[in-house]
Each structure stands twice: as structure tokens, then as C-alpha cells.
C-alpha positions as YAML, in Angstrom:
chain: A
units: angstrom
residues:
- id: 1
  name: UNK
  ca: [8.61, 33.27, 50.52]
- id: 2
  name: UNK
  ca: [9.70, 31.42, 54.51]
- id: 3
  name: UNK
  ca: [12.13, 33.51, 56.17]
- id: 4
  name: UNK
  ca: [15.33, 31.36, 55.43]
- id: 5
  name: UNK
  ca: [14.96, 31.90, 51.64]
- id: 6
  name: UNK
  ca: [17.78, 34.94, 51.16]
- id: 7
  name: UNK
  ca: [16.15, 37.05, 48.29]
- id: 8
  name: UNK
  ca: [18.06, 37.53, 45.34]
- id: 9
  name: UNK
  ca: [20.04, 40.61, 46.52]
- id: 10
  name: UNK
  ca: [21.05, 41.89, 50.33]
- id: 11
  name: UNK
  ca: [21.94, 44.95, 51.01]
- id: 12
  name: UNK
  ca: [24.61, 45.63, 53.65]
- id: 13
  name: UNK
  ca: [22.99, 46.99, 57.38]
- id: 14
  name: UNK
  ca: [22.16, 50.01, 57.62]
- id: 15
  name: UNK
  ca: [22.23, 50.60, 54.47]
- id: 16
  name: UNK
  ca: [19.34, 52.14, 52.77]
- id: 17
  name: UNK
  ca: [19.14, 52.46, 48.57]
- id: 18
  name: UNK
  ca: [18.67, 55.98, 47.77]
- id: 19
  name: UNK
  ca: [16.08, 57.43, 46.42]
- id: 20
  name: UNK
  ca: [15.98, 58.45, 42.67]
- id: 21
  name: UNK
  ca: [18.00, 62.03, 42.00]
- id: 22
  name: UNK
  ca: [19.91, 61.27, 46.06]
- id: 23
  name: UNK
  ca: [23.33, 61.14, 46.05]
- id: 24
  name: UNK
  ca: [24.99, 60.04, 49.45]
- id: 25
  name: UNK
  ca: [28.52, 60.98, 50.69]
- id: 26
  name: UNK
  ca: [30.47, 59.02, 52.65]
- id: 27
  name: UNK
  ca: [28.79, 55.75, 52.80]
- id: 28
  name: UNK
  ca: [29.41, 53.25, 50.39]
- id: 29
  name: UNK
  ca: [26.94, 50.88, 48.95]
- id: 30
  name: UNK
  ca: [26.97, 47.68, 48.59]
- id: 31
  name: UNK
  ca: [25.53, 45.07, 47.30]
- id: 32
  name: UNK
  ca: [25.49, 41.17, 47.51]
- id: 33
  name: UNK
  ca: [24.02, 39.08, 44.78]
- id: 34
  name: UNK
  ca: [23.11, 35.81, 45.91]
- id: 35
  name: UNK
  ca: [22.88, 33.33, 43.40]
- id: 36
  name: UNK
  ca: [23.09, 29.60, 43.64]
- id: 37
  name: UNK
  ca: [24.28, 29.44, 39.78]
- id: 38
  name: UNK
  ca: [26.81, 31.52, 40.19]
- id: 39
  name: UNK
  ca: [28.19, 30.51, 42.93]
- id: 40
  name: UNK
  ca: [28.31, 26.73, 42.98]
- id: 41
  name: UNK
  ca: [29.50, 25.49, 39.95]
- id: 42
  name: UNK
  ca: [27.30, 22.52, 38.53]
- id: 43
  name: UNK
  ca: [28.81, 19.12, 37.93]
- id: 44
  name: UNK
  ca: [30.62, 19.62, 34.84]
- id: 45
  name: UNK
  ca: [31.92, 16.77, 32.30]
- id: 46
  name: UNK
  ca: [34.61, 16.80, 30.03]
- id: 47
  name: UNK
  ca: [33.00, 18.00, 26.42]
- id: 48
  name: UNK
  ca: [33.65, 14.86, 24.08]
- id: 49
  name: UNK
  ca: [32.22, 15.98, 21.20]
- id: 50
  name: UNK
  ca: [33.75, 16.44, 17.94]
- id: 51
  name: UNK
  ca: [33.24, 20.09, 16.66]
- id: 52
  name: UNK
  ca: [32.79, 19.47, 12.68]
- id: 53
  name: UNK
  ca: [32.62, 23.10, 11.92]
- id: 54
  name: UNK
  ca: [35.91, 23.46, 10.96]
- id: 55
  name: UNK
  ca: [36.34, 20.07, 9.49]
- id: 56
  name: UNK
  ca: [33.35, 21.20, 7.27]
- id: 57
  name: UNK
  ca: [35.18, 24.25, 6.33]
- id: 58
  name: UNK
  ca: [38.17, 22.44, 4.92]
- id: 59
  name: UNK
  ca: [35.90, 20.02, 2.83]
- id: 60
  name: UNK
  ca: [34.38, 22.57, 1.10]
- id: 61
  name: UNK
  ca: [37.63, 24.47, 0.83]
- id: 62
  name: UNK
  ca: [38.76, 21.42, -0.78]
- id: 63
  name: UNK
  ca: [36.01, 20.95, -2.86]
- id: 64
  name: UNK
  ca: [35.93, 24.26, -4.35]
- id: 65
  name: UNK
  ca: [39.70, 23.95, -5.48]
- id: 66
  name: UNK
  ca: [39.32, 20.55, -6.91]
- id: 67
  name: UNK
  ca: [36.17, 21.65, -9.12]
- id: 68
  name: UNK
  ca: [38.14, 24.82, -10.24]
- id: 69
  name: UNK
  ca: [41.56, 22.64, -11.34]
- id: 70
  name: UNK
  ca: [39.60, 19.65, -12.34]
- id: 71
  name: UNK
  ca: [38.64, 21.46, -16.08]
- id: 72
  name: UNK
  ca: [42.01, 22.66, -16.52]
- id: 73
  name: UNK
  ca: [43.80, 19.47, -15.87]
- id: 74
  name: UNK
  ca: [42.15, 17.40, -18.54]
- id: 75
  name: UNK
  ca: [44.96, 17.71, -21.11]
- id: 76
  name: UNK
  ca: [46.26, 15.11, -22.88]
- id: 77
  name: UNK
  ca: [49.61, 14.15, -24.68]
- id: 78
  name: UNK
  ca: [50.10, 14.34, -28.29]
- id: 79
  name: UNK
  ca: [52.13, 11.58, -29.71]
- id: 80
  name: UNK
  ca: [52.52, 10.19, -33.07]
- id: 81
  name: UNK
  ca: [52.57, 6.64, -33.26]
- id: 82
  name: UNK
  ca: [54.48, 4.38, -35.79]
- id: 83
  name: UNK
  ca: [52.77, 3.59, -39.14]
- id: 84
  name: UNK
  ca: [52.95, 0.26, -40.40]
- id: 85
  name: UNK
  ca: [54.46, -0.45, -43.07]
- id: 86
  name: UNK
  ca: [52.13, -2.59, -45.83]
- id: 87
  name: UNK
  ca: [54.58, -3.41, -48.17]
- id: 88
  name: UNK
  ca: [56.57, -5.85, -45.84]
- id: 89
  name: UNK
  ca: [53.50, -8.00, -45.08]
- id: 90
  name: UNK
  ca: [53.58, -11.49, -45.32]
- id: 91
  name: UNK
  ca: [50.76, -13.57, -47.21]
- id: 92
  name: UNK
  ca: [49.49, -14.79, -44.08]
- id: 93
  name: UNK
  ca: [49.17, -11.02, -42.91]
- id: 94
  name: UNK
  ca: [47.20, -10.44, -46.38]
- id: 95
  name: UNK
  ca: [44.92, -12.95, -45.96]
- id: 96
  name: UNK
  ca: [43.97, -11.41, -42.69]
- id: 97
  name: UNK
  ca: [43.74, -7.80, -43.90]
- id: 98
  name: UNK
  ca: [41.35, -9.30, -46.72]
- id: 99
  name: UNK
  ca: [37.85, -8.92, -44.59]
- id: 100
  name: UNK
  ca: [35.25, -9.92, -46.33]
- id: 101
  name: UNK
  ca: [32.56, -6.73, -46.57]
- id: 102
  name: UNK
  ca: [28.97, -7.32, -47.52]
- id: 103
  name: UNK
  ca: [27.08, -4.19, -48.73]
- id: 104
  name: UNK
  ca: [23.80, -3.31, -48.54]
- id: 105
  name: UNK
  ca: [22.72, 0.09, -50.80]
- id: 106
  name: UNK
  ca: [19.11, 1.60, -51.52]
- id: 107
  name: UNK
  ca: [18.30, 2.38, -55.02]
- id: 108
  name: UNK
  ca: [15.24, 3.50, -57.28]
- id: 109
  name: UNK
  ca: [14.95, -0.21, -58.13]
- id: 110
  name: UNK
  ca: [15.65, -1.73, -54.76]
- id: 111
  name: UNK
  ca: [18.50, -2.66, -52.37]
- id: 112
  name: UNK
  ca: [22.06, -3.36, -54.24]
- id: 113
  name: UNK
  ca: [23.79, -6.08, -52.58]
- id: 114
  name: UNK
  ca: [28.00, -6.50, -53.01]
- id: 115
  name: UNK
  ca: [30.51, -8.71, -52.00]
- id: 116
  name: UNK
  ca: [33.59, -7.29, -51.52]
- id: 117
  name: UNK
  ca: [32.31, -3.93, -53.96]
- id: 118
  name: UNK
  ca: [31.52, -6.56, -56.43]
- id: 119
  name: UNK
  ca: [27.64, -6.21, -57.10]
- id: 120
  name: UNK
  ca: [25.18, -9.93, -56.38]
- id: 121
  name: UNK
  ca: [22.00, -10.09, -58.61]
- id: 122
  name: UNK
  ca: [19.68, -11.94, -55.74]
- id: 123
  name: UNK
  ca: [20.34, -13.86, -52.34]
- id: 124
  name: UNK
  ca: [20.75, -16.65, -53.83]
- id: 125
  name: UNK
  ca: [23.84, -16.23, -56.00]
- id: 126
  name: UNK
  ca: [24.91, -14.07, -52.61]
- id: 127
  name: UNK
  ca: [24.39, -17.69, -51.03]
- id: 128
  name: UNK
  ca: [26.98, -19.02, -53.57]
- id: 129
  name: UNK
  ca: [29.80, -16.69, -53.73]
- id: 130
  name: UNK
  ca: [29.85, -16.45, -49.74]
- id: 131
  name: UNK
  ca: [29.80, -19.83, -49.50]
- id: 132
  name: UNK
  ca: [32.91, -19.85, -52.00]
- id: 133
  name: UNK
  ca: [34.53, -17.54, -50.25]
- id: 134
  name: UNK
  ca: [34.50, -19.15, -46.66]
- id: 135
  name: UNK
  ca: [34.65, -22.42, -47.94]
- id: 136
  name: UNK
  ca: [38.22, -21.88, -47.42]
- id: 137
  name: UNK
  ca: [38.79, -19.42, -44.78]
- id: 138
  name: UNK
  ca: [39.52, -20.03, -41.58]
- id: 139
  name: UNK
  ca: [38.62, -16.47, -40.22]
- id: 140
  name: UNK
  ca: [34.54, -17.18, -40.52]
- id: 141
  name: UNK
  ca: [33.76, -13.14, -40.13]
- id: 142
  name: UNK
  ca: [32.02, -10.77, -42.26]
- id: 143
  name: UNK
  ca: [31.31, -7.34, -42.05]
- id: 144
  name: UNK
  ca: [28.47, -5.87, -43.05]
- id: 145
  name: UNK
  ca: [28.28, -2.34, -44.51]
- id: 146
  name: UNK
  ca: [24.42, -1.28, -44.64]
- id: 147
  name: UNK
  ca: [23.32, 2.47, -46.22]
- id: 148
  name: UNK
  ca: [20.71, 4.21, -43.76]
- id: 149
  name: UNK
  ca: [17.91, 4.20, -46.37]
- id: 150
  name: UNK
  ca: [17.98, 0.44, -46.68]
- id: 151
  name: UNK
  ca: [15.33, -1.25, -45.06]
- id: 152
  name: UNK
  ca: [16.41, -2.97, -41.67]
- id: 153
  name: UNK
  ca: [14.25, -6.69, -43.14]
- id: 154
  name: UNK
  ca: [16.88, -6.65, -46.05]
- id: 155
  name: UNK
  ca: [19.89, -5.85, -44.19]
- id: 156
  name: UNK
  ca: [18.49, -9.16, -41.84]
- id: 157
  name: UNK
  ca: [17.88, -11.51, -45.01]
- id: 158
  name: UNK
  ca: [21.13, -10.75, -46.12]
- id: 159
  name: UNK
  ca: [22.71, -11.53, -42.67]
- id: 160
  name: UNK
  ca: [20.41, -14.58, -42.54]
- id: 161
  name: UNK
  ca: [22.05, -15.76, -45.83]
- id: 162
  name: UNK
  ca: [25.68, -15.00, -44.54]
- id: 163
  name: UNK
  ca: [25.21, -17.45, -41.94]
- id: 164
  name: UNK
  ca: [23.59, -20.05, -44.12]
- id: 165
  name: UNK
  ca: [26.70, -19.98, -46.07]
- id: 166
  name: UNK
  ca: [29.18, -21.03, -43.28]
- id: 167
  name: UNK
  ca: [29.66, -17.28, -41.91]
- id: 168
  name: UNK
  ca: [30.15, -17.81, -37.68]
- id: 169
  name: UNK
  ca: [30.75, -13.74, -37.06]
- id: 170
  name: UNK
  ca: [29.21, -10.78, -38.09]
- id: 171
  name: UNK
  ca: [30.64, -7.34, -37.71]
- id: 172
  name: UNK
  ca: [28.39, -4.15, -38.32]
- id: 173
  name: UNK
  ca: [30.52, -1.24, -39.99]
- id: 174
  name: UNK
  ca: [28.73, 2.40, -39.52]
- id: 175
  name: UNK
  ca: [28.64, 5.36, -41.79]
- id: 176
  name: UNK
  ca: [30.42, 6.87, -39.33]
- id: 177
  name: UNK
  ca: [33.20, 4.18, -38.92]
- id: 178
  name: UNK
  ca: [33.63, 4.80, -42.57]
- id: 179
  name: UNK
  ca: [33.79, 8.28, -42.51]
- id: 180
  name: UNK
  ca: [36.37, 8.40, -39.69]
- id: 181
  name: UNK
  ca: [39.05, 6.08, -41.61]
- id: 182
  name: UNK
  ca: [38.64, 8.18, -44.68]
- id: 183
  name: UNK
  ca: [39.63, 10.95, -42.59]
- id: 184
  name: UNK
  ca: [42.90, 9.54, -41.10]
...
């Protein structure tokens, strides 16, 4: 250390510290603490950060109440809608509600093929009749109603021969499909 380095405390003059277990009347003590720290304040800027903590809070606030409503407010409305009435239809409505269904069915002698629930011997006399039947139509769709055991090359010949016969639109009905409009 050079002499005009002040060490890190001063005591007053004359002053003395006492020794450990001394106790001294009358005088008073005191110390200085010099410290450049302490006394000088640095240069200090204005803090422009953003604290996020909080925001952060809030978000997950948030979060937590929108994952706890979010089962409770998928409700829906009941409401019965109108039936039609099929009675009042007009021929041109019944031509339209007349689809033309091609089945496909698995048996011990081989796939069953109908028209319209009206069994076909071979492709070719399902040729014929489809062609009959869209011959004049303008509506140029069939749908085609295949069982799950028949084999998926039938259910294409049969699909092939729909379009040979003038057929522009296809329409695949499920088992499913089926079993829901039973059901309503």
C-alpha cells in the first residue's frame, strides 16, 4: 500500500480499539468506513427493460382457466328440424330421389350383382340394363353398395362396366352409411 491510499476503515485520533473483554467509559468510538462504492454513486441509466415475470404469470393464469372451461363449454343445441313431407313431391322430385344403386354381395357361389335390389346374372346383361337405365337420365350417377367380403377386383369390374354403359359419377355407399339411415 503508498501512503495516500486511506485503508478501508479510520479510526478517529486518539482513539485506540479495545482490546477483547475492555470496556471503555467515556470515550466514544468511532468509526469511518471509507468506501468508494458507497459513497460515489456510479453512473446509473434508466432500467428499460421489460420485466415479463408478471406478464408470464397472467398467461398461465389464463391458460389454466381456459383449459378448465374449455371441456365444459362444448355443448350443443338440440333442435328438431322440419321433416319433409314425400307425399307432395312432384315427378321431377321423384325422378331425382330414384338413385340408381348397384350392389355387390358375396355368396357360396360367388359375388351377387343387383340393380336397383333387382338381381343381374353376369356383367354383361349388367352392361344392358345400366345402359337402359341412363339411356334416359340426365342425372349420370350411380351408387354403388359393395358387402365387405366381396372381393375389391369385382367391385372394380362392376364399376368398370357402369361407366361403359354411359355412367359419368360414381358414389360409394358404406355399411355404415346404411346402418346410420336405418337408424334415423
Amino acid at each position: 500500500m503508498s501512503d495516500t491510499s486511506k485503508p478501508p476503515y479510520t479510526q478517529m485520533p486518539d482513539s485506540q480499539p479495545p482490546k477483547p473483554g475492555e470496556v471503555r467509559k467515556g470515550r466514544h468510538r468511532r468509526w469511518v468506513v471509507h468506501s468508494h462504492e458507497a459513497s460515489r454513486p456510479s453512473h446509473t441509466e434508466a432500467k428499460s427493460d421489460i420485466n415479463i415475470t408478471p406478464l408470464i404469470d397472467v398467461m398461465l393464469v389464463l391458460l389454466i382457466i381456459f383449459m378448465v372451461v374449455t371441456p365444459l363449454a362444448q355443448k350443443g343445441l338440440d333442435i328438431g328440424l322440419p321433416q319433409a313431407d314425400t307425399k307432395q313431391q312432384t315427378p321431377e322430385q321423384q325422378s331425382q330421389s330414384n338413385q340408381v344403386v348397384l350392389g355387390l354381395e358375396e355368396s357360396a357361389a360367388g359375388a351377387i350383382i343387383t340393380v336397383n335390389k333387382s338381381p343381374v346374372s353376369n356383367l354383361e346383361e349388367l352392361h344392358t340394363r345400366l345402359a337402359d337405365i341412363f339411356q334416359t337420365k340426365s342425372d349420370k350417377t350411380i351408387f354403388v353398395k359393395a358387402s365387405g367380403k366381396v372381393p375389391y377386383g369385382k367391385v372394380v369390374e362392376a364399376m368398370d362396366v357402369a361407366r361403359g354403359a354411359g355412367v359419368e359419377r360414381i358414389g360409394i355407399i358404406s355399411e355404415k352409411m346404411v346402418q346410420e339411415a336405418a337408424g334415423e
